[in-house]
N, C-alpha and C positions, 0 to 999 in steps of 0.2 A: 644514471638511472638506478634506482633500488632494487637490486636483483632478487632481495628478500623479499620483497614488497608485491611485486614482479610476481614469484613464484608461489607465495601467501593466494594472489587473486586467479595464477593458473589453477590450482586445486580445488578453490571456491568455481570456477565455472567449471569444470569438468567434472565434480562431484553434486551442484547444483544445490550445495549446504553447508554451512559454516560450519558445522560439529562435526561433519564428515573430512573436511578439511583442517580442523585440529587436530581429528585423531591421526590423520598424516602426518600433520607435523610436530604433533606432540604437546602441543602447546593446549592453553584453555579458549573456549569457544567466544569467551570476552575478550583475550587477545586477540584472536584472529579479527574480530570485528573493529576493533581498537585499531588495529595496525592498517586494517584495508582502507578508515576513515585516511590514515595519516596516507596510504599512498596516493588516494584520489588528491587527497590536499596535494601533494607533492608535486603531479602532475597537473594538477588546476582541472581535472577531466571527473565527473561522475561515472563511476562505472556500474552500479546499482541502483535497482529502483524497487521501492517495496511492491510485495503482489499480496494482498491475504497476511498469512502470518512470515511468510519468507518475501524472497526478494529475483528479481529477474534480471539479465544484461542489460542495459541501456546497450542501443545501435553500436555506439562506439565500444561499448565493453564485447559486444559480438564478436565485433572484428579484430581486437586488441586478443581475443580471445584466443583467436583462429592464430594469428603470428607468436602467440605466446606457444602454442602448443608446437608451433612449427622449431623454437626457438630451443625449447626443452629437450624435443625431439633431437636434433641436432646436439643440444649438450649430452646426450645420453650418446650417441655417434663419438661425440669425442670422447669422452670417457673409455669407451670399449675400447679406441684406437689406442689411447695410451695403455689401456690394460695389457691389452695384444702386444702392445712391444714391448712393457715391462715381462711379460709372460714370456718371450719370444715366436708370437703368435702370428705378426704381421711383420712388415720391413722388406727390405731390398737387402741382400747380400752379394758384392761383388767380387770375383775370381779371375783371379791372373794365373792361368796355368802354361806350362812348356808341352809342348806335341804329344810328347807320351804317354802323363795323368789325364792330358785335354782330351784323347783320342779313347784311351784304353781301359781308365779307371774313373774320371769323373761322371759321363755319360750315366753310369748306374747309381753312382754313389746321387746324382742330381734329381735321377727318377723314385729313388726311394725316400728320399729328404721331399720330395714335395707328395709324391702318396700320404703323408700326413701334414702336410704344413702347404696348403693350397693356398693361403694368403700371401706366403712369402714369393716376392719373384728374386729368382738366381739370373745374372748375367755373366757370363762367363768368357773373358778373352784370351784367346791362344797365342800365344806370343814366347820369343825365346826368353833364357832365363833372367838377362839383363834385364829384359825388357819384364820382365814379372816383378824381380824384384824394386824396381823401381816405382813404376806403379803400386806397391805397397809401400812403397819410404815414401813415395808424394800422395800416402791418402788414397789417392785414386781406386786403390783393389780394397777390401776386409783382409782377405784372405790372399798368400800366393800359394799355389800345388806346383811342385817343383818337382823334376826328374832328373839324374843327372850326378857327374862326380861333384864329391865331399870340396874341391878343394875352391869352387866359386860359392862357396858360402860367406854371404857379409857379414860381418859382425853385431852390427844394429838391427839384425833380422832375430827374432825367435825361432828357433828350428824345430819342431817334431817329426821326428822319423816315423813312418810308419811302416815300411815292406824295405828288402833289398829286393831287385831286380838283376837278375846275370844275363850278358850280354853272350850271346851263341853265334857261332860259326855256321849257319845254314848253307846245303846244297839241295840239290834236286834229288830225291830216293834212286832216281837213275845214274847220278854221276857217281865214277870209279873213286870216288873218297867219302860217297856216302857212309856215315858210323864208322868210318876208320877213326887211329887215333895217330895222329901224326904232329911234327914239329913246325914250329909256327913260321920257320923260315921254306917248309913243303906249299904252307897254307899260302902263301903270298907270293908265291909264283901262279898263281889260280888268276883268273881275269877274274874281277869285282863290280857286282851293281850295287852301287850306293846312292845318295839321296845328294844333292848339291853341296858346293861349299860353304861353310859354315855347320852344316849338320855338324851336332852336336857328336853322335856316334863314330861319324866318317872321320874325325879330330879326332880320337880318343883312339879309333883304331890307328892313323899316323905317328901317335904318342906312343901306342907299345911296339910300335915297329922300333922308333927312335930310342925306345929303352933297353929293347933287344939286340939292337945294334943289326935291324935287316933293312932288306931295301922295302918300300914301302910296296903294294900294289897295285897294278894296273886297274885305274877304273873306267872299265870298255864300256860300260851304260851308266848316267847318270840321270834323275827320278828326281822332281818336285816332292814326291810322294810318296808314304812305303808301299801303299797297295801295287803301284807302277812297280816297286823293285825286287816286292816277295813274287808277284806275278810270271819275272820274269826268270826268275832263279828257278818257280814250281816249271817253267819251261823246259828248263833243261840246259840251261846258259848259267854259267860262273857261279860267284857264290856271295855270300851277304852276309856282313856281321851286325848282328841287331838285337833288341832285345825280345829276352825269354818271354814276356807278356807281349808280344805283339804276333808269335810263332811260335808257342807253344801247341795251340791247337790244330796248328798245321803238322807239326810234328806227331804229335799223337796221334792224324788222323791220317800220316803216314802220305802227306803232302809235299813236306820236307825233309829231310834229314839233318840231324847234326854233325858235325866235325869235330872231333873231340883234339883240340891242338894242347900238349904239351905241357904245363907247368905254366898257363894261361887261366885266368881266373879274373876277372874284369866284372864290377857291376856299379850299378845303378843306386841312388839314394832315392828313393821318396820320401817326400817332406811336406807337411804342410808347416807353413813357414806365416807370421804375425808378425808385428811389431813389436819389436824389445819394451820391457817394461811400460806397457801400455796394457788395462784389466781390457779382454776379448767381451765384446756385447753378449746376452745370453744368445743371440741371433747365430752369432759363427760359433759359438761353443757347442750347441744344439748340430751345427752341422758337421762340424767334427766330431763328435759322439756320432752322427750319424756314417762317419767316415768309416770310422773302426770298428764301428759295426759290422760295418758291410764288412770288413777285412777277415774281421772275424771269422763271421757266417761262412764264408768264402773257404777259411782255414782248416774252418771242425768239417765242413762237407767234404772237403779232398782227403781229409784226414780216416772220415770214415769210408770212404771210396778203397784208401788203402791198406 
């Protein structure tokens, strides 16, 4: 069908005047009249019938009328949607993050990205780091937010750092090693609540034991979860190494305590991580600018706090 031809006879019914419908299109008001003969011809259908000095719908041009306008209507729909996602306006972004960004840093960074971007929906899945990065090597994620040591970083991933994170020694402000500052073969005779095997932090604390050449520590409670294992340290039971963003405001608020161990210094990478040499849609570029934003804001405010 003649989509010009088409859209020539939408303007003539909805304007109810051929000159009013050139001046839309631009054109002179003998072409318009010209071109609407050729569409009728085209279709074998009259859509005009004279009245006086102008002209009226025929039945069929009524109704041609009514699906034309339905039709335009819709193309202007489309139009917008493409607008919106060449603007990065509308779309779907998907996020593979590891426990820590999933828990402690996306949450906010997700609520202030859609305070201005209500078209876009975020999906977000928590998964460990393997499992993050994968799901962005097979497409599956946009994005991965990664938490965690430097040294499982893939090669074929883009890495942006964004924060370190230091891993702390938490007790309960009532245990005898609360704020002390002691040697990390003191700290590991302490009975330990940590998170299941595999935790990423529970590995990494086995790792400097093995680096230090001590014995590792007993872990008397073990937690699906951290809120389970911070809960049970603010009790007044063992002690926990975790990170600074997960019990910092316990510590400030004089919940926790720190153990200050020795020539120990352990942290954390955030990252939001892309696919290597692949250009980022404006969609996730938009939302990482909205990332470092927040980090930002987060920075100058502690900054003038102190």
């Amino acid at each position: 069908m003649n989509i010009h031809g088409l859209r020539l006879f939408h303007h003539v019914a909805t304007t109810g005047s051929f000159t009013k419908a050139a001046e839309l299109m631009r054109i002179s008001q003998p072409a318009v009249s010209s071109q609407i003969k050729k569409f009728e011809q085209e279709i074998g259908i009259i859509l005009f019938k004279p009245h006086g000095r102008g002209v009226l719908l025929t039945e069929f041009g009524k109704e041609l009328a009514e699906k034309a306008q339905n039709f335009f209507a819709f193309e202007k729909r489309i139009e917008g949607f493409i607008d919106n996602h060449r603007h990065g306006k509308a779309g779907s972004i998907h996020i593979a993050a590891t426990y820590l960004p999933a828990n402690f840093l996306i949450p906010k960074w997700a609520a202030t990205f859609k305070a201005h971007n209500e078209e876009i929906n975020l999906f977000i899945h928590t998964t460990n780091s393997q499992g993050a990065f994968d799901q962005l090597k097979q497409f599956k994620a946009d994005i991965a937010i990664y938490g965690g040591g430097v040294s499982e970083r893939p090669d074929e991933i883009e890495w942006e750092e964004l924060l370190e994170d230091e891993l702390w020694f938490v007790v309960s402000p009532t245990h005898p090693l609360a704020n002390q500052c002691i040697s990390l073969q003191e700290m590991v005779k302490e009975p330990f609540i940590m998170r299941e095997e595999g935790s990423s932090t529970r590995e990494r604390l086995f790792s400097l034991c093995q680096t230090f050449q001590v014995e590792p520590p007993k872990i008397a409670l073990q937690f699906n979860g951290l809120n389970e294992t911070i809960h049970s340290v603010m009790a007044g039971y063992g002690a926990n190494f975790i990170s600074s963003l997960v019990v910092r405001e316990y510590v400030e608020n004089h919940q926790l305590a720190r153990v200050f161990v020795q020539d120990i210094c352990v942290k954390n990478k955030i990252a939001i991580c892309t696919r290597k040499n692949e250009k980022k849609s404006l969609l996730v570029s938009n939302f990482i600018d909205t990332c470092k934003l927040s980090l930002k804001k987060t920075r100058d405010y502690k900054e003038e706090r102190l």
